[in-house]
N, C-alpha and C positions, 0 to 999 in steps of 0.2 A: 504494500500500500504506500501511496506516496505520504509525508507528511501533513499537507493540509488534509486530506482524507482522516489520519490516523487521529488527529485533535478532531475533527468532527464528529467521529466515532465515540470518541474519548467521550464528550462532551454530551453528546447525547446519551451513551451508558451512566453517567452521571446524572443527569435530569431524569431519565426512569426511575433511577434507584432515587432519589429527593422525592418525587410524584409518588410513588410505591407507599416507601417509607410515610409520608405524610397521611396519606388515604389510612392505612392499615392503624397508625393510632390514633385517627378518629374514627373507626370503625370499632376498637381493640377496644379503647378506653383504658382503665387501669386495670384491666384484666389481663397481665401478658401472657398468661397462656394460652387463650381465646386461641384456637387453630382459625383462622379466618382464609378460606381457599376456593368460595364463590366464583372467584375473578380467573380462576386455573380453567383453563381449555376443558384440557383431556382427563388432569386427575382424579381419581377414582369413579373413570367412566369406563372401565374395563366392557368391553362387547356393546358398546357402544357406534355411532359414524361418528367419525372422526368432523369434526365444524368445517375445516378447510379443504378435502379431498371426498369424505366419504368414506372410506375407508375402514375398516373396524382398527378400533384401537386395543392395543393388546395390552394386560395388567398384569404384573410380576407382581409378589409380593411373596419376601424375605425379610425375616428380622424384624419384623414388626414394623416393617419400610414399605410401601408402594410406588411404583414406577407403572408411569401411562403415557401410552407413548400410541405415534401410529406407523406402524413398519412401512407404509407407502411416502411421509413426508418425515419420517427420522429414521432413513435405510441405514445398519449399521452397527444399531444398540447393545444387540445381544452378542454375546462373545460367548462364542461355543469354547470349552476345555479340551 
């Protein structure tokens, strides 16, 4: 990427994360552990269509962790052993 690109990029990942951050604790309030995840596309929409392609989206869940993903617009994810 050239420079001026790389500070736009910059800059703009910056102002998501301020925009995010701001929303989520007037949403949260003083509750921080409120899971607040509305605003999430695909998670925990396991066999689900995907909003952007259609597509089913696929749900891993390990560890008491979930992952939602859609194989057609994030080719990749899974790593076979």
């Amino acid at each position: 990427m050239k420079p001026a690109e790389l500070e736009t990029l910059h800059a703009q990942c910056r102002q998501v994360l301020e925009e995010a951050t701001e929303t989520l604790r007037g949403r949260m309030g003083k509750d921080i552990h409120k899971k607040v995840r509305d605003f999430l596309m695909v998670h925990n929409k396991g066999g689900q269509p995907c909003p952007k392609c259609g597509g089913n989206i696929t749900q891993l869940n390990a560890n008491q962790r979930i992952t939602s993903y859609c194989r057609h617009c994030q080719p990749g994810l899974l790593i076979l052993n």
